[in-house]
N, C-alpha and C positions, 0 to 999 in steps of 0.2 A: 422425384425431387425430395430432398431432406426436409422432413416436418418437424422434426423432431431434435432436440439439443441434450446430451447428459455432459454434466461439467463433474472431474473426480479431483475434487479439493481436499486431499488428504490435513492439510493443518487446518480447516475448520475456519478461519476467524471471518468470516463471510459478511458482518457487520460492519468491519473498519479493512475491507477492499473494493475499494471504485472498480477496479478493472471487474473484478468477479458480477459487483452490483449491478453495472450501466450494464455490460453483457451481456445479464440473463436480461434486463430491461429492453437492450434492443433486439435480444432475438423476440419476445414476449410482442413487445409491439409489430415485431412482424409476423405475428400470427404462427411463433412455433410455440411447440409445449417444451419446459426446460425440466429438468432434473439435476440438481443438485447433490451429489453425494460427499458428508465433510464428516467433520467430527466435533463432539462437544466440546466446549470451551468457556473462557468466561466475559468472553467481550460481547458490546451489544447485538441486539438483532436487528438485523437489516431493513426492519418493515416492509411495508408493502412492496411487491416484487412484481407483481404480475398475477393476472387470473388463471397462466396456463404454466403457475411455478410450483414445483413441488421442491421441499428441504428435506433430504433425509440425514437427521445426526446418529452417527454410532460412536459407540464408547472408543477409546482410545488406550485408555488405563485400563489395566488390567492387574489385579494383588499379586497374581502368580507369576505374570510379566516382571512388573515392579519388584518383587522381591528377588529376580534372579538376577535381574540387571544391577541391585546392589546388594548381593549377597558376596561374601569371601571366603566363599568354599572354594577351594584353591581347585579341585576337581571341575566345578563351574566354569571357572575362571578363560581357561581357553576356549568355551562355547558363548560366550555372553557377545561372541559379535552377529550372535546368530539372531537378539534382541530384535532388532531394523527389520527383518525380515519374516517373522513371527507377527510385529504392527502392519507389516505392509498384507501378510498374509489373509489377517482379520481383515482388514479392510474390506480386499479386494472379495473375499468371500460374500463379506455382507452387501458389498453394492451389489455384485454378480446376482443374489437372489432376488436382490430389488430391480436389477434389472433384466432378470426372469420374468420377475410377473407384469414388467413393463414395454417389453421389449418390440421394438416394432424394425422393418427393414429398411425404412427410411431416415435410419437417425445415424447423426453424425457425434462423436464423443470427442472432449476436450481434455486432457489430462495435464495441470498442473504442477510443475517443478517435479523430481523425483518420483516421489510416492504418488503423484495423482497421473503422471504418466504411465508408470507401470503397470498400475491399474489399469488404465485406459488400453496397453499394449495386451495385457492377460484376457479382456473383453474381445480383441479383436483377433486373438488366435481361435478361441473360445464360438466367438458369434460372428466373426466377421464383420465389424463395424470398423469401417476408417475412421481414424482419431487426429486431432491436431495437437501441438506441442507447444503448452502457454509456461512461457518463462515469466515469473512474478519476481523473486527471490534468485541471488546470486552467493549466498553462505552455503550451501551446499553443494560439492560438485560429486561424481561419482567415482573418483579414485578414494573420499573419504572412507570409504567402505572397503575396508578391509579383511581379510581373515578368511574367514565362514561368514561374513556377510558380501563376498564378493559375488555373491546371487542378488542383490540390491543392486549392483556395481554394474552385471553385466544387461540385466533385464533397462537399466536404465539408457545407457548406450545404444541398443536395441531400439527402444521408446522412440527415442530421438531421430533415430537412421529411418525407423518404418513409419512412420509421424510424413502426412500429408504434407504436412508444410509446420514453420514454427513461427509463434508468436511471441512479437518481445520487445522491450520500450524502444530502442533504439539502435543505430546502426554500431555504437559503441558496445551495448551490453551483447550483442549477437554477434560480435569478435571474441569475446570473454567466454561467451557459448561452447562456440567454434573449437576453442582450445580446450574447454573442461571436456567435453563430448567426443572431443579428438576426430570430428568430423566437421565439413562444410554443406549446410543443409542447402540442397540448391534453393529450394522455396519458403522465403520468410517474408512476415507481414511485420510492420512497425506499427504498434498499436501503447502509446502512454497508458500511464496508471491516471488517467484523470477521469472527467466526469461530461456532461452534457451543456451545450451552452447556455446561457438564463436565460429564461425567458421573460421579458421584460414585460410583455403585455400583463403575464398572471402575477408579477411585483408588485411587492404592497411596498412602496417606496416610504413610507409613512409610517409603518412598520417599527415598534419601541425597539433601541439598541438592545440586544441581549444582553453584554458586560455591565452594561451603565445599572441597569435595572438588578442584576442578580449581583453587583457587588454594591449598587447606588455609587457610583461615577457623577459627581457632577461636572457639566461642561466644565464650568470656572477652578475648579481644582485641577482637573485630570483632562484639557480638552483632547489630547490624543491617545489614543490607545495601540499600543503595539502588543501585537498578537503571535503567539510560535505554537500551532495548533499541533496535536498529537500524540507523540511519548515526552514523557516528562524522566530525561535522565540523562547521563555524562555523555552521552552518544550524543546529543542534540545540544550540548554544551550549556545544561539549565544553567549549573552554578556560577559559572565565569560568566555570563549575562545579568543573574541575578546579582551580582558580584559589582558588575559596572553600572546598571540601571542605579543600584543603588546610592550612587553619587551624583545621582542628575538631579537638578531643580529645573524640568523645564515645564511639568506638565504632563510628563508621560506616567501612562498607566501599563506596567508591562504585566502580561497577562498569558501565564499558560496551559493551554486548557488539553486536560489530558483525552485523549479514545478508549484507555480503560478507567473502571472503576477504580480509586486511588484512595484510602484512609488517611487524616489526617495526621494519624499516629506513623504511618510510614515512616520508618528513619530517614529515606532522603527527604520527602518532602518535610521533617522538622528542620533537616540543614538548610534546608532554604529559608524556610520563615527563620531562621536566624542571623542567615547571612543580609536577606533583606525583608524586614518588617515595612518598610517606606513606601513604595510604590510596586511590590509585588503580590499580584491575586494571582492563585492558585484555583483554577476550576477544576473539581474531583471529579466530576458525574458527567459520563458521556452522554452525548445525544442520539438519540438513532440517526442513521444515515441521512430517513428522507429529513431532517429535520438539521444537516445543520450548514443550510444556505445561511443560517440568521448569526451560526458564529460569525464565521468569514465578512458577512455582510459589517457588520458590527467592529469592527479591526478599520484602524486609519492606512497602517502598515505595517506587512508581514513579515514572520524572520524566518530563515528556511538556513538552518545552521546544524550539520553533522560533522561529527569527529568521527573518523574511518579510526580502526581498531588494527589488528593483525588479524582479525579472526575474521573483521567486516569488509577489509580494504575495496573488492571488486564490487561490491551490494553499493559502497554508499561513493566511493571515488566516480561512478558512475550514473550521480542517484537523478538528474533533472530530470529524463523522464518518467522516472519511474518513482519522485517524491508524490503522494497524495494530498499533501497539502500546500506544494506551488503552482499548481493551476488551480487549486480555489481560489484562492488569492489573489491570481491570474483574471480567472473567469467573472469575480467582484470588481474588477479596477483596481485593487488592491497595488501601489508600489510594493517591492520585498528588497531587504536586505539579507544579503545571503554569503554563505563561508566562500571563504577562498580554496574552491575544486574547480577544478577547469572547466567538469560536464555545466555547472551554473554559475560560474564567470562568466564561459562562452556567452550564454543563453542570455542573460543579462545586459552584457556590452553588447550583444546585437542587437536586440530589442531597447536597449535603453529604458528598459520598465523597472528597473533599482539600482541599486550598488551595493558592491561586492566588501564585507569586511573581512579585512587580514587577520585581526585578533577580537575577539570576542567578549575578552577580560577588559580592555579600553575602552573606558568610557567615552575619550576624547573622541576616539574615530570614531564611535556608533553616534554619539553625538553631534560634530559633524555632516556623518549623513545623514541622520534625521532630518539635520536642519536645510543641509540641500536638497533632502526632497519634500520639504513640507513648503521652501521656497518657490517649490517647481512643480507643484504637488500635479494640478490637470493633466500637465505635458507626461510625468511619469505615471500616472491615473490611464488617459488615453494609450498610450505605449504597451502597460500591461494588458489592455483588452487587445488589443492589436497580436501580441503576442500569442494570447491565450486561443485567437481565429485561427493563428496560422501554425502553432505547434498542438494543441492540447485539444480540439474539439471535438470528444468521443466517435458521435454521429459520422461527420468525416472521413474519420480514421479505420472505423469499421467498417464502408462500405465497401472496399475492395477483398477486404473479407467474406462482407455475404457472398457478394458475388462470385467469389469464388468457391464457396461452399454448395452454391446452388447447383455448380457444376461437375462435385464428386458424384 
Protein backbone atom coordinates (compact mmCIF):
# COMPACT_ATOMS: atom_id res chain seq x y z
CA UNK A 1 0.00 0.00 0.00
CA UNK A 2 1.31 3.62 -0.98
CA UNK A 3 2.78 5.41 2.18
CA UNK A 4 4.22 7.67 0.74
CA UNK A 5 3.28 11.06 -1.68
CA UNK A 6 6.03 13.14 -4.04
CA UNK A 7 4.14 16.27 -5.65
CA UNK A 8 6.65 17.75 -8.68
CA UNK A 9 5.50 21.47 -8.75
CA UNK A 10 7.71 22.87 -11.23
CA UNK A 11 6.33 26.84 -10.92
CA UNK A 12 6.87 26.88 -7.19
CA UNK A 13 4.27 29.16 -5.72
CA UNK A 14 3.03 26.63 -3.14
CA UNK A 15 1.90 29.44 -0.64
CA UNK A 16 -0.98 30.92 -2.81
CA UNK A 17 -2.28 27.12 -4.00
CA UNK A 18 -5.17 25.60 -2.05
CA UNK A 19 -5.19 22.55 -4.27
CA UNK A 20 -1.37 21.93 -3.78
CA UNK A 21 -1.89 23.12 0.22
CA UNK A 22 -5.09 21.06 1.35
CA UNK A 23 -3.46 18.01 -0.67
CA UNK A 24 -0.32 17.71 0.99
CA UNK A 25 -2.65 18.33 4.24
CA UNK A 26 -4.93 15.64 3.56
CA UNK A 27 -2.59 13.01 2.48
CA UNK A 28 -0.46 14.22 5.89
CA UNK A 29 -3.54 13.66 8.02
CA UNK A 30 -3.67 10.37 6.75
CA UNK A 31 -0.67 9.24 7.96
CA UNK A 32 1.51 9.60 4.54
CA UNK A 33 4.96 11.36 4.28
CA UNK A 34 4.64 14.07 1.28
CA UNK A 35 7.42 15.57 -0.71
CA UNK A 36 7.27 18.33 -2.39
CA UNK A 37 9.57 19.16 -5.07
CA UNK A 38 8.96 23.26 -6.58
CA UNK A 39 11.11 25.94 -7.15
CA UNK A 40 11.87 29.48 -5.59
CA UNK A 41 9.87 32.25 -5.79
CA UNK A 42 8.53 35.21 -4.21
CA UNK A 43 5.09 34.55 -2.92
CA UNK A 44 4.43 33.46 0.67
CA UNK A 45 4.98 30.36 2.42
CA UNK A 46 2.49 28.04 3.02
CA UNK A 47 3.10 27.52 6.82
CA UNK A 48 2.54 24.66 8.66
CA UNK A 49 1.91 21.83 6.33
CA UNK A 50 2.21 18.76 8.26
CA UNK A 51 4.80 16.77 10.41
CA UNK A 52 5.32 14.11 7.60
CA UNK A 53 6.05 17.37 4.94
CA UNK A 54 9.15 17.96 3.42
CA UNK A 55 9.74 21.34 0.69
CA UNK A 56 12.47 21.06 -1.35
CA UNK A 57 13.14 24.54 -3.40
CA UNK A 58 15.65 24.60 -6.35
CA UNK A 59 16.73 27.48 -8.21
CA UNK A 60 15.02 27.96 -11.46
CA UNK A 61 17.18 31.04 -12.79
CA UNK A 62 19.99 30.48 -13.93
CA UNK A 63 22.74 33.71 -15.65
CA UNK A 64 23.78 31.22 -18.20
CA UNK A 65 20.17 30.22 -18.91
CA UNK A 66 19.03 33.76 -18.81
CA UNK A 67 21.48 35.19 -20.94
CA UNK A 68 21.02 32.86 -23.79
CA UNK A 69 17.27 33.06 -23.81
CA UNK A 70 17.97 36.96 -24.29
CA UNK A 71 20.92 37.08 -26.15
CA UNK A 72 20.80 38.23 -30.23
CA UNK A 73 23.42 36.34 -31.33
CA UNK A 74 21.77 35.45 -34.37
CA UNK A 75 23.85 31.94 -34.29
CA UNK A 76 21.87 31.46 -30.92
CA UNK A 77 18.86 32.49 -32.15
CA UNK A 78 17.46 29.14 -33.72
CA UNK A 79 18.57 27.08 -30.44
CA UNK A 80 16.89 29.34 -27.85
CA UNK A 81 13.71 26.92 -28.13
CA UNK A 82 15.89 24.54 -26.64
CA UNK A 83 15.61 27.19 -23.29
CA UNK A 84 12.16 25.00 -21.72
CA UNK A 85 13.99 22.09 -21.85
CA UNK A 86 17.28 22.81 -20.21
CA UNK A 87 14.63 24.28 -17.02
CA UNK A 88 12.68 21.16 -17.28
CA UNK A 89 16.14 19.26 -17.47
CA UNK A 90 17.45 20.92 -14.04
CA UNK A 91 14.61 20.36 -12.39
CA UNK A 92 14.01 16.89 -12.98
CA UNK A 93 17.72 16.24 -12.15
CA UNK A 94 17.51 17.81 -8.92
CA UNK A 95 14.20 16.18 -7.63
CA UNK A 96 15.70 12.74 -9.24
CA UNK A 97 18.62 13.00 -6.60
CA UNK A 98 16.26 13.94 -3.84
CA UNK A 99 14.31 11.44 -4.71
CA UNK A 100 17.32 9.11 -4.65
CA UNK A 101 18.09 9.42 -1.33
CA UNK A 102 14.31 9.40 -0.50
CA UNK A 103 13.06 6.74 -2.46
CA UNK A 104 10.89 4.18 -1.12
CA UNK A 105 8.59 1.37 -3.27
CA UNK A 106 5.60 2.37 -2.00
CA UNK A 107 5.18 5.90 -3.22
CA UNK A 108 2.99 7.25 -5.52
CA UNK A 109 4.04 10.68 -7.54
CA UNK A 110 1.78 13.56 -8.69
CA UNK A 111 3.06 15.67 -11.47
CA UNK A 112 1.61 19.06 -12.07
CA UNK A 113 0.70 21.00 -15.47
CA UNK A 114 3.71 20.49 -18.00
CA UNK A 115 6.81 20.68 -16.34
CA UNK A 116 5.73 18.85 -13.03
CA UNK A 117 4.47 15.97 -15.18
CA UNK A 118 7.37 15.38 -17.13
CA UNK A 119 9.10 15.14 -14.24
CA UNK A 120 7.00 12.97 -12.63
CA UNK A 121 7.00 10.69 -16.25
CA UNK A 122 11.31 10.86 -16.25
CA UNK A 123 10.85 9.24 -12.43
CA UNK A 124 8.77 6.52 -13.56
CA UNK A 125 10.75 5.37 -16.61
CA UNK A 126 13.73 5.77 -14.36
CA UNK A 127 12.21 4.13 -10.79
CA UNK A 128 9.07 2.89 -11.79
CA UNK A 129 6.69 4.86 -9.61
CA UNK A 130 3.06 5.39 -10.97
CA UNK A 131 2.20 9.03 -11.25
CA UNK A 132 -1.08 10.93 -11.38
CA UNK A 133 -1.67 13.98 -13.81
CA UNK A 134 -2.91 17.33 -11.74
CA UNK A 135 -4.14 20.04 -14.09
CA UNK A 136 -3.90 23.33 -12.11
CA UNK A 137 -3.26 25.90 -14.92
CA UNK A 138 -4.68 25.93 -18.53
CA UNK A 139 -2.08 28.79 -20.34
CA UNK A 140 0.05 26.38 -21.29
CA UNK A 141 -0.69 23.52 -23.75
CA UNK A 142 1.94 21.33 -25.38
CA UNK A 143 1.82 22.22 -29.11
CA UNK A 144 3.33 25.66 -27.45
CA UNK A 145 6.60 24.21 -27.83
CA UNK A 146 7.98 24.29 -30.73
CA UNK A 147 11.28 23.90 -32.65
CA UNK A 148 13.90 22.03 -30.67
CA UNK A 149 11.75 22.21 -27.79
CA UNK A 150 9.34 19.72 -29.29
CA UNK A 151 11.21 17.28 -26.45
CA UNK A 152 8.97 19.34 -23.86
CA UNK A 153 6.16 18.84 -26.39
CA UNK A 154 6.36 15.18 -26.81
CA UNK A 155 7.48 14.00 -23.02
CA UNK A 156 4.37 16.07 -22.08
CA UNK A 157 1.76 14.17 -24.20
CA UNK A 158 3.41 11.04 -23.01
CA UNK A 159 2.87 12.30 -19.11
CA UNK A 160 -0.65 12.56 -19.82
CA UNK A 161 -1.29 9.20 -21.86
CA UNK A 162 0.94 7.03 -18.99
CA UNK A 163 -0.50 9.12 -15.94
CA UNK A 164 -2.76 6.75 -13.75
CA UNK A 165 -5.48 8.84 -14.02
CA UNK A 166 -5.87 12.86 -14.32
CA UNK A 167 -6.85 15.42 -11.94
CA UNK A 168 -8.72 18.58 -12.76
CA UNK A 169 -11.28 21.24 -11.55
CA UNK A 170 -13.96 20.27 -13.61
CA UNK A 171 -15.78 18.46 -16.30
CA UNK A 172 -15.42 21.73 -18.41
CA UNK A 173 -11.57 22.26 -18.04
CA UNK A 174 -10.94 18.22 -18.66
CA UNK A 175 -12.65 18.78 -22.25
CA UNK A 176 -9.99 21.67 -22.79
CA UNK A 177 -7.48 18.94 -21.63
CA UNK A 178 -8.82 16.38 -23.98
CA UNK A 179 -8.03 18.65 -27.03
CA UNK A 180 -4.68 20.29 -25.91
CA UNK A 181 -3.26 16.63 -25.11
CA UNK A 182 -5.08 15.38 -28.13
CA UNK A 183 -6.13 12.43 -26.05
CA UNK A 184 -9.18 11.19 -23.89
CA UNK A 185 -7.89 9.99 -20.56
CA UNK A 186 -10.33 7.20 -19.63
CA UNK A 187 -9.66 7.86 -15.71
CA UNK A 188 -10.21 11.55 -14.28
CA UNK A 189 -10.97 12.69 -10.84
CA UNK A 190 -12.89 16.20 -10.35
CA UNK A 191 -11.13 17.83 -7.59
CA UNK A 192 -11.62 22.26 -7.23
CA UNK A 193 -8.91 24.50 -6.30
CA UNK A 194 -10.52 25.07 -2.95
CA UNK A 195 -9.88 24.51 0.63
CA UNK A 196 -11.43 22.48 3.66
CA UNK A 197 -14.68 23.22 5.24
CA UNK A 198 -14.74 25.59 8.79
CA UNK A 199 -14.76 24.50 11.34
CA UNK A 200 -17.11 26.07 13.38
CA UNK A 201 -16.40 24.54 16.81
CA UNK A 202 -12.48 25.93 16.63
CA UNK A 203 -14.20 29.72 15.40
CA UNK A 204 -13.53 32.53 17.43
CA UNK A 205 -16.62 34.19 16.18
CA UNK A 206 -15.60 37.21 18.18
CA UNK A 207 -12.67 37.33 16.55
CA UNK A 208 -11.51 41.64 15.55
CA UNK A 209 -12.60 42.21 11.62
CA UNK A 210 -9.16 42.23 9.99
CA UNK A 211 -9.92 45.19 7.34
CA UNK A 212 -11.71 47.26 10.01
CA UNK A 213 -8.60 47.12 12.26
CA UNK A 214 -5.67 47.33 9.77
CA UNK A 215 -7.41 50.13 7.73
CA UNK A 216 -9.72 51.41 11.01
CA UNK A 217 -13.11 50.93 9.16
CA UNK A 218 -15.66 52.20 11.24
CA UNK A 219 -19.16 50.55 11.26
CA UNK A 220 -20.74 54.08 10.83
CA UNK A 221 -18.72 55.30 7.88
CA UNK A 222 -17.89 52.04 5.94
CA UNK A 223 -20.58 49.51 7.42
CA UNK A 224 -19.86 47.15 4.42
CA UNK A 225 -16.90 45.97 3.11
CA UNK A 226 -16.63 44.36 -0.34
CA UNK A 227 -13.75 42.26 -0.69
CA UNK A 228 -11.83 40.95 -4.40
CA UNK A 229 -9.22 38.83 -2.66
CA UNK A 230 -5.91 37.90 -4.80
CA UNK A 231 -4.09 39.60 -7.90
CA UNK A 232 -4.58 42.99 -7.92
CA UNK A 233 -4.59 43.79 -11.83
CA UNK A 234 -6.48 44.28 -15.52
CA UNK A 235 -7.13 40.55 -15.44
CA UNK A 236 -9.45 40.80 -12.44
CA UNK A 237 -10.74 44.16 -13.64
CA UNK A 238 -9.22 46.42 -10.48
CA UNK A 239 -9.50 49.60 -12.46
CA UNK A 240 -13.14 49.60 -13.86
CA UNK A 241 -14.29 48.67 -10.29
CA UNK A 242 -12.16 51.14 -8.67
CA UNK A 243 -13.55 53.33 -11.34
CA UNK A 244 -17.30 52.64 -10.23
CA UNK A 245 -16.95 52.05 -6.49
CA UNK A 246 -15.66 55.41 -6.77
CA UNK A 247 -19.15 57.11 -7.30
CA UNK A 248 -20.88 55.30 -4.63
CA UNK A 249 -22.04 57.00 -1.38
CA UNK A 250 -23.53 54.04 0.20
CA UNK A 251 -21.16 52.93 2.71
CA UNK A 252 -18.99 50.58 0.96
CA UNK A 253 -15.43 49.93 1.62
CA UNK A 254 -14.04 48.27 -1.49
CA UNK A 255 -10.92 46.57 -0.53
CA UNK A 256 -8.33 44.60 -2.45
CA UNK A 257 -6.07 42.52 -0.92
CA UNK A 258 -3.26 41.30 -2.93
CA UNK A 259 -1.36 37.22 -2.46
CA UNK A 260 1.78 38.77 -3.52
CA UNK A 261 3.93 41.36 -1.99
CA UNK A 262 2.82 44.76 -3.80
CA UNK A 263 4.89 48.33 -3.29
CA UNK A 264 3.06 51.15 -3.04
CA UNK A 265 5.15 52.78 -5.60
CA UNK A 266 4.02 50.20 -8.21
CA UNK A 267 2.79 52.01 -11.13
CA UNK A 268 -0.62 50.25 -11.27
CA UNK A 269 -1.29 50.42 -7.90
CA UNK A 270 -0.50 54.52 -8.00
CA UNK A 271 -3.32 54.42 -10.85
CA UNK A 272 -5.67 53.29 -8.56
CA UNK A 273 -5.09 55.38 -5.58
CA UNK A 274 -5.72 58.09 -8.27
CA UNK A 275 -8.59 56.85 -9.98
CA UNK A 276 -10.11 56.32 -6.51
CA UNK A 277 -8.85 57.99 -3.25
CA UNK A 278 -12.73 57.57 -1.63
CA UNK A 279 -13.47 54.27 -0.69
CA UNK A 280 -10.56 52.36 -1.93
CA UNK A 281 -8.00 50.25 0.53
CA UNK A 282 -5.39 48.57 -1.05
CA UNK A 283 -3.96 45.64 1.27
CA UNK A 284 -0.06 45.05 0.02
CA UNK A 285 1.07 42.23 2.37
CA UNK A 286 -0.07 38.76 1.95
CA UNK A 287 -0.88 36.57 4.71
CA UNK A 288 0.19 33.01 4.91
CA UNK A 289 -2.18 30.51 3.84
CA UNK A 290 -2.97 29.11 7.46
CA UNK A 291 -3.92 32.53 8.29
CA UNK A 292 -6.24 33.88 5.92
CA UNK A 293 -9.71 32.52 7.23
CA UNK A 294 -9.71 36.05 8.85
CA UNK A 295 -9.54 37.99 5.31
CA UNK A 296 -12.51 36.20 3.88
CA UNK A 297 -14.10 36.04 7.17
CA UNK A 298 -13.90 39.95 7.53
CA UNK A 299 -15.50 40.73 3.74
CA UNK A 300 -19.58 41.39 3.90
CA UNK A 301 -19.39 40.41 0.04
CA UNK A 302 -17.09 39.03 -2.41
CA UNK A 303 -16.15 39.95 -6.14
CA UNK A 304 -14.84 37.22 -8.12
CA UNK A 305 -14.36 39.31 -11.46
CA UNK A 306 -11.75 38.04 -14.53
CA UNK A 307 -11.25 39.49 -17.92
CA UNK A 308 -10.02 36.42 -20.24
CA UNK A 309 -7.15 37.87 -22.48
CA UNK A 310 -6.16 35.90 -25.91
CA UNK A 311 -3.36 34.50 -24.21
CA UNK A 312 -5.68 33.53 -20.92
CA UNK A 313 -9.09 32.71 -22.65
CA UNK A 314 -9.35 28.60 -21.64
CA UNK A 315 -7.57 29.40 -17.83
CA UNK A 316 -10.22 31.91 -16.83
CA UNK A 317 -13.46 31.43 -19.36
CA UNK A 318 -13.50 28.26 -17.41
CA UNK A 319 -12.28 29.57 -13.93
CA UNK A 320 -15.23 28.59 -11.14
CA UNK A 321 -13.78 25.75 -10.24
CA UNK A 322 -10.59 26.39 -10.27
CA UNK A 323 -10.97 30.46 -8.86
CA UNK A 324 -9.06 30.14 -5.11
CA UNK A 325 -10.88 32.81 -3.98
CA UNK A 326 -14.82 31.85 -4.61
CA UNK A 327 -15.09 29.02 -2.32
CA UNK A 328 -13.51 31.02 0.43
CA UNK A 329 -16.03 33.33 0.21
CA UNK A 330 -18.13 30.34 -0.39
CA UNK A 331 -17.08 28.39 2.55
CA UNK A 332 -17.42 32.05 5.03
CA UNK A 333 -21.21 32.53 3.86
CA UNK A 334 -19.83 35.24 2.09
CA UNK A 335 -22.55 36.37 -0.98
CA UNK A 336 -20.26 37.18 -4.34
CA UNK A 337 -20.69 39.14 -7.32
CA UNK A 338 -19.06 37.81 -10.04
CA UNK A 339 -18.24 38.56 -14.16
CA UNK A 340 -20.46 37.50 -16.60
CA UNK A 341 -18.53 33.87 -17.74
CA UNK A 342 -20.90 31.11 -18.10
CA UNK A 343 -18.41 28.50 -15.87
CA UNK A 344 -19.75 31.42 -12.67
CA UNK A 345 -23.16 32.67 -14.07
CA UNK A 346 -23.87 28.91 -14.11
CA UNK A 347 -22.74 28.28 -10.57
CA UNK A 348 -24.34 31.27 -9.23
CA UNK A 349 -28.01 31.08 -10.71
CA UNK A 350 -28.07 27.68 -9.42
CA UNK A 351 -27.19 28.18 -6.19
CA UNK A 352 -28.60 31.59 -5.90
CA UNK A 353 -25.50 32.62 -3.50
CA UNK A 354 -24.78 36.19 -5.66
CA UNK A 355 -25.39 37.77 -8.87
CA UNK A 356 -23.80 37.89 -11.95
CA UNK A 357 -22.43 41.71 -13.25
CA UNK A 358 -22.41 42.48 -17.00
CA UNK A 359 -20.12 45.35 -16.69
CA UNK A 360 -17.89 46.14 -14.01
CA UNK A 361 -17.24 49.99 -14.96
CA UNK A 362 -21.24 50.52 -13.61
CA UNK A 363 -21.64 51.70 -10.82
CA UNK A 364 -25.27 51.54 -11.23
CA UNK A 365 -25.54 47.70 -11.75
CA UNK A 366 -22.93 46.94 -8.98
CA UNK A 367 -24.90 49.14 -6.94
CA UNK A 368 -27.99 47.61 -7.55
CA UNK A 369 -26.80 44.41 -6.62
CA UNK A 370 -25.29 45.31 -3.62
CA UNK A 371 -28.45 46.53 -2.66
CA UNK A 372 -30.31 43.20 -3.47
CA UNK A 373 -28.28 41.45 -1.74
CA UNK A 374 -27.69 43.23 1.49
CA UNK A 375 -31.74 43.34 1.16
CA UNK A 376 -31.67 39.49 1.19
CA UNK A 377 -28.50 39.28 2.75
CA UNK A 378 -29.31 35.55 5.22
CA UNK A 379 -31.06 34.02 2.09
CA UNK A 380 -27.97 34.67 -0.18
CA UNK A 381 -25.55 34.10 3.21
CA UNK A 382 -27.22 30.49 3.71
CA UNK A 383 -27.14 29.78 -0.29
CA UNK A 384 -23.52 30.40 -0.43
CA UNK A 385 -22.68 27.85 2.38
CA UNK A 386 -25.11 25.40 0.76
CA UNK A 387 -23.21 25.91 -2.28
CA UNK A 388 -19.69 25.74 -0.88
CA UNK A 389 -21.16 21.70 0.75
CA UNK A 390 -22.01 20.66 -2.35
CA UNK A 391 -19.41 21.90 -5.09
CA UNK A 392 -16.22 23.00 -3.13
CA UNK A 393 -15.65 20.82 -0.03
CA UNK A 394 -11.88 19.60 -0.37
CA UNK A 395 -12.38 16.54 2.09
CA UNK A 396 -15.20 15.17 -0.18
CA UNK A 397 -13.77 15.64 -3.25
CA UNK A 398 -10.46 13.90 -2.42
CA UNK A 399 -11.88 10.86 -1.01
CA UNK A 400 -12.44 8.97 -4.18
CA UNK A 401 -9.00 9.84 -4.93
CA UNK A 402 -7.52 8.12 -1.89
CA UNK A 403 -9.30 5.48 -2.48
CA UNK A 404 -8.31 4.98 -5.42
CA UNK A 405 -4.63 5.40 -4.79
CA UNK A 406 -4.78 2.88 -2.20
CA UNK A 407 -5.32 0.67 -4.82
CA UNK A 408 -2.37 1.36 -7.45
Amino acid sequence: MVKSVSIFFYEGYIGVSPTIINLTKFFDNYGYSVTIYATKNDYPEPGELGEKVEIFYFNKKFKLIDWFQQSNVKILAKIKGLVPVFKLGIFSFQSLMRNLELRAKTTINIGVDIYGSAAALINFYIFKQKFLFLSLELKEKPEDYKGLAIILKNLAYSAYQKSECVVVQDEDRFEILCKHYKYRHPKVFYLPNSTFALDEQNLNLDSPNFFREKFNLTQEKFPYIILQAGMINKTVCAKPLAEAFASLDNGYALIFHERAARQTTDSYIELLRQVNSKNLFLSLEPLPYDQIDKIYASSTIGLVFYQPSKDTNDNFLKIAKASGKLPQYLKHSKPILVSDLPSLSNLVEEYQCGLVIKDPSDSKEINLAIEQILSNYNIYSSNAKACFKAEFDFSKKMEPILNYIKNL
